[in-house]
C-alpha positions in Angstrom: 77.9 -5.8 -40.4 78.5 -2.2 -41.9 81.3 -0.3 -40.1 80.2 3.2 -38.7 76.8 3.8 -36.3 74.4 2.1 -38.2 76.5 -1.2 -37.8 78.5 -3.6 -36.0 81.7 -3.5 -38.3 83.7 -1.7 -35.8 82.8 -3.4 -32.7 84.0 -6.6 -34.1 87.2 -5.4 -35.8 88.2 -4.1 -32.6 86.9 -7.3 -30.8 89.6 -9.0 -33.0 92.4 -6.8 -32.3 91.8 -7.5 -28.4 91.3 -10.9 -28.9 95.2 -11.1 -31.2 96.6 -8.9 -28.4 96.2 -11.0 -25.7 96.8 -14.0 -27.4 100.4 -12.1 -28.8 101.2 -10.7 -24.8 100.3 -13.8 -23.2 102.7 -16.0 -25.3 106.1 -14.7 -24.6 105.0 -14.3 -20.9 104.0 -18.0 -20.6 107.2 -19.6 -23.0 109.8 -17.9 -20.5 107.8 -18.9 -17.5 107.2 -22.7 -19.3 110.8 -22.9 -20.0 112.0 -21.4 -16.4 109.9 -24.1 -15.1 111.3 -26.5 -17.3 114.7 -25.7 -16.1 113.5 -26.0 -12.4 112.2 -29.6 -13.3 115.7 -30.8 -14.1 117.6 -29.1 -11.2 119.7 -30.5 -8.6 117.4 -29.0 -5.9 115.2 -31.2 -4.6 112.9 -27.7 -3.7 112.9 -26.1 -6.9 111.8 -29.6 -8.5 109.1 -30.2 -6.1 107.5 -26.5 -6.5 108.2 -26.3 -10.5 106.0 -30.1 -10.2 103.3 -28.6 -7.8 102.8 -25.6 -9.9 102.1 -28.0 -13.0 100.0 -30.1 -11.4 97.6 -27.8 -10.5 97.6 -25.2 -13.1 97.3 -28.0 -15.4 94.6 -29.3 -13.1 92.2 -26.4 -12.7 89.8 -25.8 -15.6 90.9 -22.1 -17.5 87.8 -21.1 -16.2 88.6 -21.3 -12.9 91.8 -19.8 -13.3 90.7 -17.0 -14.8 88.0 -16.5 -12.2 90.5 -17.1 -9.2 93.2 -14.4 -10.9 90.3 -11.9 -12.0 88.4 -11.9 -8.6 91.0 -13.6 -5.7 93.8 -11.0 -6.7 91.5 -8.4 -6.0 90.2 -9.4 -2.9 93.8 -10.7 -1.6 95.7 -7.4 -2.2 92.7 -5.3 -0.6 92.8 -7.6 2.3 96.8 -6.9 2.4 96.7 -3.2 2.2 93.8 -3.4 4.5 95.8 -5.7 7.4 98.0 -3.1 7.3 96.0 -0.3 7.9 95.2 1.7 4.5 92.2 1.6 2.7 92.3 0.1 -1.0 89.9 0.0 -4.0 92.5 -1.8 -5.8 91.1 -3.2 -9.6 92.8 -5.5 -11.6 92.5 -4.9 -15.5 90.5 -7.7 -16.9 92.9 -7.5 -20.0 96.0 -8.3 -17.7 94.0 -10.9 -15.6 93.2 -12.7 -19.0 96.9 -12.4 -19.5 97.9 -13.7 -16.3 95.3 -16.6 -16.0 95.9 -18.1 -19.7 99.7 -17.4 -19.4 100.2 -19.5 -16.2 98.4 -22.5 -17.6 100.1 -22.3 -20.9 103.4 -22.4 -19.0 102.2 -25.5 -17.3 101.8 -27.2 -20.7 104.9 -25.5 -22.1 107.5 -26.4 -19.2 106.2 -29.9 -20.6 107.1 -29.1 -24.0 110.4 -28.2 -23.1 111.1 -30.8 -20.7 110.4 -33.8 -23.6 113.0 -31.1 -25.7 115.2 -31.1 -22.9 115.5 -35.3 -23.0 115.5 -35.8 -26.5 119.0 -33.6 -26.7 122.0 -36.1 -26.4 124.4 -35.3 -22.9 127.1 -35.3 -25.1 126.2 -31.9 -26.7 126.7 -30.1 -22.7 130.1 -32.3 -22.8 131.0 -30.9 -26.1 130.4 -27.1 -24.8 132.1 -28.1 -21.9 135.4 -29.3 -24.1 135.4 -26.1 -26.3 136.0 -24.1 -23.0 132.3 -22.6 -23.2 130.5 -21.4 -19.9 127.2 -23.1 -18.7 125.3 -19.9 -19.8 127.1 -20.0 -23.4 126.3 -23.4 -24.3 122.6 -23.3 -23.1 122.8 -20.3 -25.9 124.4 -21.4 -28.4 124.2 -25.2 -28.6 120.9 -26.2 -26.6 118.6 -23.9 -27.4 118.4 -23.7 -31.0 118.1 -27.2 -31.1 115.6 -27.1 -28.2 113.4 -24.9 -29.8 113.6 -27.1 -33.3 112.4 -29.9 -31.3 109.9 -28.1 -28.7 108.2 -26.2 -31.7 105.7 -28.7 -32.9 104.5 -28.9 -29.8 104.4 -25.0 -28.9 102.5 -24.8 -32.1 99.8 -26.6 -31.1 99.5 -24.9 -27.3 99.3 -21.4 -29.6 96.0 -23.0 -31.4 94.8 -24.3 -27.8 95.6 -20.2 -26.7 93.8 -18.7 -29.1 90.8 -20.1 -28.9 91.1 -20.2 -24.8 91.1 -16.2 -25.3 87.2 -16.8 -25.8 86.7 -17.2 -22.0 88.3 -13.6 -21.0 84.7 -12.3 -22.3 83.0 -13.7 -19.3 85.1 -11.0 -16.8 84.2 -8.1 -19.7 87.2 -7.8 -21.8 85.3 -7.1 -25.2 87.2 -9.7 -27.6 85.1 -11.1 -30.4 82.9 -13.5 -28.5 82.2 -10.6 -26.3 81.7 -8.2 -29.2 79.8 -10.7 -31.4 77.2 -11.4 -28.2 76.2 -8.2 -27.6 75.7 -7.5 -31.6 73.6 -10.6 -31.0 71.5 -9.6 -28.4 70.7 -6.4 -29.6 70.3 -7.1 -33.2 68.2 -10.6 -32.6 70.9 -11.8 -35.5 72.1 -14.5 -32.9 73.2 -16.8 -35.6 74.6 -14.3 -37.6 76.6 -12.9 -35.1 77.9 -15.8 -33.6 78.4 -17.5 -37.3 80.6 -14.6 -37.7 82.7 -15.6 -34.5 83.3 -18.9 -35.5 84.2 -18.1 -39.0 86.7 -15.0 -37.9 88.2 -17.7 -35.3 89.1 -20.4 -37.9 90.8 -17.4 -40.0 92.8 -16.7 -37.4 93.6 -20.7 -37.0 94.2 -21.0 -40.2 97.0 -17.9 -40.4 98.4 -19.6 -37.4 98.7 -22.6 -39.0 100.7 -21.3 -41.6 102.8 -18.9 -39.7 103.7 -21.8 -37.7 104.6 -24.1 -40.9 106.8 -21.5 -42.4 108.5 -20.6 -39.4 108.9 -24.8 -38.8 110.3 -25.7 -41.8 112.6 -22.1 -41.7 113.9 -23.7 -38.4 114.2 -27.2 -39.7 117.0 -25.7 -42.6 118.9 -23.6 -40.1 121.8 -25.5 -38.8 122.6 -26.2 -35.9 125.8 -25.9 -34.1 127.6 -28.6 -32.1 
C-alpha cells in the first residue's frame, strides 16, 4: 500500500478520485433531468406525461448493469451504424467515463423525478395562487416560492439516491474505467493480497458514505433554518 513503484498507493488514490468524479458529474446531470421529468409528470400534455412515465418505468426497470452495458456498447454500435447508413466510415468510441455518467445519471433521474414529484404534492396550491396574487410570472414563482421549499422537502430523499450513486459507481469498472474496485482488483490479482485489496475497497467506500452522510446532514439542517418565502 506504499505510494510510488514499489506500491499500490497511487493506483488507488487515483482510483478514488475517478470514482468521486463521476459520482460529483453525474449528480447535477441526473437532478435537472429528474426534476425536468418531474415537471413533465404534472403537465397538461397528455404526451409529455406519457413519455416522462415510460422513461421511468423502464429506466427504473432495467438493472444498472444493463444500462450501463446498453449505453457503453449500443451507443457505439447505433451511431456507427448511422454514420455508416449514410455513407461514411466511423470508428466512433464512447469514453467509458461519460458512458458511466450517462448510464447512472439516467436511472438516477428516474428515481429523482420521483423525489420531486412526492415534493411537488406535498406543496399546498395555494402557494402558486399566492405568486399569482403578488403579480409574479409562472417562471418567478417556480424560483422563488416553489423551489426552495421543494428542495427542503425532496432533500431527504435525494440524500439517500446520492448513497445509492455512490456505491452504483462500482459497476463502471466492468467497461474499464479504473475507479477503486477497478484499481483495488488488479492490485489484487497481481499482489495475491485479494483480501487486502478488496478490504481496502470496502473500507475507503464506507469513508466516503460516511462524509456523505454528514455533508448531507449539515446541508439538511442548514436548509431546514433558511426561511422560506410565501
Amino acid at each position: 500500500m506504499s505510494f510510488g513503484p514499489d506500491g499500490w498507493g497511487d493506483q488507488i488514490a487515483s482510483g478514488v478520485l475517478v470514482t468521486m468524479g463521476l459520482a460529483l458529474a453525474t449528480l447535477p446531470f441526473g437532478l435537472i433531468l429528474g426534476f425536468f421529468l418531474a415537471l413533465a409528470k404534472q403537465s397538461d400534455e397528455w404526451p409529455l406525461r406519457m413519455a416522462a412515465e415510460i422513461y421511468t418505468t423502464i429506466f427504473r426497470g432495467l438493472p444498472e448493469l444493463l444500462t450501463l452495458f446498453l449505453v457503453y456498447f449500443g451507443l457505439q454500435i447505433g451511431v456507427r451504424q448511422l454514420v455508416t447508413a449514410l455513407g461514411y466510415e466511423s470508428a466512433f468510441e464512447i469514453n467509458s467515463f461519460i458512458a458511466g455518467m450517462i448510464a447512472l445519471g439516467v436511472v438516477f433521474s428516474a428515481f429523482a423525478s420521483e423525489v420531486f414529484v412526492s415534493a411537488f404534492k406535498a406543496i399546498p396550491q395555494g402557494q402558486y395562487e399566492g405568486g399569482d396574487a403578488l403579480g409574479l410570472r409562472r417562471s418567478q414563482t417556480m424560483l422563488k416560492i416553489i423551489l426552495p421549499q421543494l428542495i427542503r422537502i425532496a432533500l431527504p430523499g435525494l440524500g439517500n439516491l446520492w448513497m445509492i450513486l455512490l456505491k452504483e459507481t462500482a459497476l463502471v469498472s466492468v467497461i474499464g474505467l479504473p475507479d477503486i474496485l477497478r484499481q483495488a482488483g488488479i492490485a489484487a490479482r497481481v499482489s495475491k493480497e485479494a483480501f487486502l485489496f478488496f478490504g481496502i475497497a470496502c473500507l475507503l467506500f464506507l469513508v466516503l458514505a460516511i462524509i456523505s452522510s454528514i455533508v448531507i446532514g449539515f446541508i439538511e439542517r442548514r436548509v431546514g433554518e433558511t426561511p422560506v418565502s410565501a
